[in-house]
C-alpha positions as a Markdown table, in Angstrom:
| # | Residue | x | y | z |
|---|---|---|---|---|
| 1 | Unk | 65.0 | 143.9 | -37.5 |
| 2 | Unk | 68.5 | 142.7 | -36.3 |
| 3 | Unk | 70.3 | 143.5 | -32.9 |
| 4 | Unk | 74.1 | 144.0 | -32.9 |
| 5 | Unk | 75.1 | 142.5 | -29.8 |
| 6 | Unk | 78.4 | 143.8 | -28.2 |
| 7 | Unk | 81.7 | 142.0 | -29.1 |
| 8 | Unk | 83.2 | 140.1 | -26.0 |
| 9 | Unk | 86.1 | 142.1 | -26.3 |
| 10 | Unk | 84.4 | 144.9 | -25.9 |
| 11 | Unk | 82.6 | 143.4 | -22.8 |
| 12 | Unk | 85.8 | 142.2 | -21.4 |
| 13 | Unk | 87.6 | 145.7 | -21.8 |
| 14 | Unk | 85.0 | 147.3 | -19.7 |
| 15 | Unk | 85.1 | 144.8 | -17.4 |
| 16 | Unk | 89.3 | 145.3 | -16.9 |
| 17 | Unk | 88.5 | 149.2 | -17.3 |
| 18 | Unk | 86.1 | 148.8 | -13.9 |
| 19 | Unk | 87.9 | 146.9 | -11.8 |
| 20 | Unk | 91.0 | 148.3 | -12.4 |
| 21 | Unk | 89.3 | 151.9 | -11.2 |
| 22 | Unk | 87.4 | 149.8 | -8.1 |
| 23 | Unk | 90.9 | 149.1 | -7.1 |
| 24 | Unk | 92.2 | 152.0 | -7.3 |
| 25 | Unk | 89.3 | 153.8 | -5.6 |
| 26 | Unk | 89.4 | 151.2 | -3.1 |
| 27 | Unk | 93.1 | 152.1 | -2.8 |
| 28 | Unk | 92.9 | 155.9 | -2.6 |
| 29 | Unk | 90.3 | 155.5 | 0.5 |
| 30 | Unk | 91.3 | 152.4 | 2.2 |
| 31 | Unk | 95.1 | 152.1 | 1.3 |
| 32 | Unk | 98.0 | 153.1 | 3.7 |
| 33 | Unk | 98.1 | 156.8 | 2.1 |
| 34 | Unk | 94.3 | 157.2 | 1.9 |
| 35 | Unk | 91.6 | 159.1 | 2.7 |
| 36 | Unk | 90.6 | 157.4 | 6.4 |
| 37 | Unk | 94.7 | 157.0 | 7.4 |
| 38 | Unk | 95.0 | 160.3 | 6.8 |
| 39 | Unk | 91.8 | 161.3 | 9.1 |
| 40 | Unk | 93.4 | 158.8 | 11.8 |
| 41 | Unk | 97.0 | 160.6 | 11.5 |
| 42 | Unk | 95.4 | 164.1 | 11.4 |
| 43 | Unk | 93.5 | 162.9 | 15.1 |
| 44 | Unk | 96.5 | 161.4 | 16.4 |
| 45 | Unk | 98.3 | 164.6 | 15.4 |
| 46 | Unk | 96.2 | 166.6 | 17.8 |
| 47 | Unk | 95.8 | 163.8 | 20.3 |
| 48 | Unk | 99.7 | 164.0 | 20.7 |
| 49 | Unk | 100.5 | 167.8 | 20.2 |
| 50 | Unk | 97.6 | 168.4 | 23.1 |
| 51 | Unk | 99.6 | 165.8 | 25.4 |
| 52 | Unk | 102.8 | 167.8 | 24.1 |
| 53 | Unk | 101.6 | 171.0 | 25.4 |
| 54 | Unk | 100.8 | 169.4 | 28.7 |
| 55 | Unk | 104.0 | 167.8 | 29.3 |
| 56 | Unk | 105.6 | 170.8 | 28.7 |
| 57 | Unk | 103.7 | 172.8 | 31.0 |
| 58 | Unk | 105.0 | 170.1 | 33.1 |
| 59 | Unk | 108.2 | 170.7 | 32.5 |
| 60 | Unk | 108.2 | 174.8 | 32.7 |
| 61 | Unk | 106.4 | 173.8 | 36.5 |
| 62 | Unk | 109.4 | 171.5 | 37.7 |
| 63 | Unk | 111.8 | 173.6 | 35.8 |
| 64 | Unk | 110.5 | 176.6 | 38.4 |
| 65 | Unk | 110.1 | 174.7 | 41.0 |
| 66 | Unk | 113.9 | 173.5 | 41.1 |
| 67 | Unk | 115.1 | 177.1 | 40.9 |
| 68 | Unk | 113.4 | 178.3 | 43.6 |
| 69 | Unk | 114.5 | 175.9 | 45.7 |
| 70 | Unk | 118.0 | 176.1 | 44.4 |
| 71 | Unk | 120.9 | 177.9 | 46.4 |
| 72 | Unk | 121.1 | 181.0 | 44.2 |
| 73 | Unk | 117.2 | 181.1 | 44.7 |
| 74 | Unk | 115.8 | 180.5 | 48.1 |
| 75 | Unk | 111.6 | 181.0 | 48.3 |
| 76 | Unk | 111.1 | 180.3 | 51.9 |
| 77 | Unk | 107.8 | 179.8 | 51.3 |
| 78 | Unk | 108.7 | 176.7 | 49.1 |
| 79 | Unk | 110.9 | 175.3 | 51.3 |
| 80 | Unk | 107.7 | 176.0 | 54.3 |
| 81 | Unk | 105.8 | 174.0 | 51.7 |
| 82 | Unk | 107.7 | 170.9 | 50.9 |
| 83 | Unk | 108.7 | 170.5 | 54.7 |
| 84 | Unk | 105.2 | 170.2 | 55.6 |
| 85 | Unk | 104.1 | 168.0 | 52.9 |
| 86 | Unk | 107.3 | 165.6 | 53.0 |
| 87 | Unk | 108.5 | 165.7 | 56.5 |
| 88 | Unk | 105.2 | 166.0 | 58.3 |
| 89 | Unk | 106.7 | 169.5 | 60.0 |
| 90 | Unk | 104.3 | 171.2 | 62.3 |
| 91 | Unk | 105.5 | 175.0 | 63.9 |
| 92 | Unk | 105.9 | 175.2 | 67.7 |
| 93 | Unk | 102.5 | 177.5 | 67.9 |
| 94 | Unk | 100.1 | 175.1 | 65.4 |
| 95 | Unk | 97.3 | 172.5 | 66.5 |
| 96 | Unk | 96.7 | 169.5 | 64.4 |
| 97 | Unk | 93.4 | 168.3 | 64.0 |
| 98 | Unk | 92.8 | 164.4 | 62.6 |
């Protein structure tokens, strides 16, 4: 009984033909376009578009807090408030207590 053993060729195409497709596996997960950058940009995405919404909140605060305090726009309350808090104002009839 004889064996046909396989041609080197052969043996050296499959060899090209695998690591050609590691590669490119290995590329398509680990790459700069693959599969775990993309999880990381997706996570920064919401990371980002959280601290977005927040700083915008921010902004929609101080944006109401300057016109109420602007001339057009007088909230006495406000201006009670920040006296307080940045001069240190008391009223004649108030007790403070350290």
């Amino acid at each position: 009984m004889t064996t046909t053993r396989p041609s080197v060729g052969l043996i050296l195409y499959w060899c090209v033909a695998l690591l050609l497709g590691a590669t490119f596996v290995f590329a398509a997960m680990q790459g700069n376009y693959g599969l775990f950058r993309r999880a990381e940009v997706l996570a920064d995405t919401r990371v980002l578009q959280a601290e977005l919404a927040s700083l915008q909140a921010r902004v929609a605060r101080m944006e109401n807090l300057t016109k109420r305090m602007s001339d057009g726009y007088l909230d006495l309350d406000l201006l009670d408030e920040q006296a307080r808090s940045v001069l240190g104002l008391l009223r004649a009839d108030e007790v403070v207590i350290r």
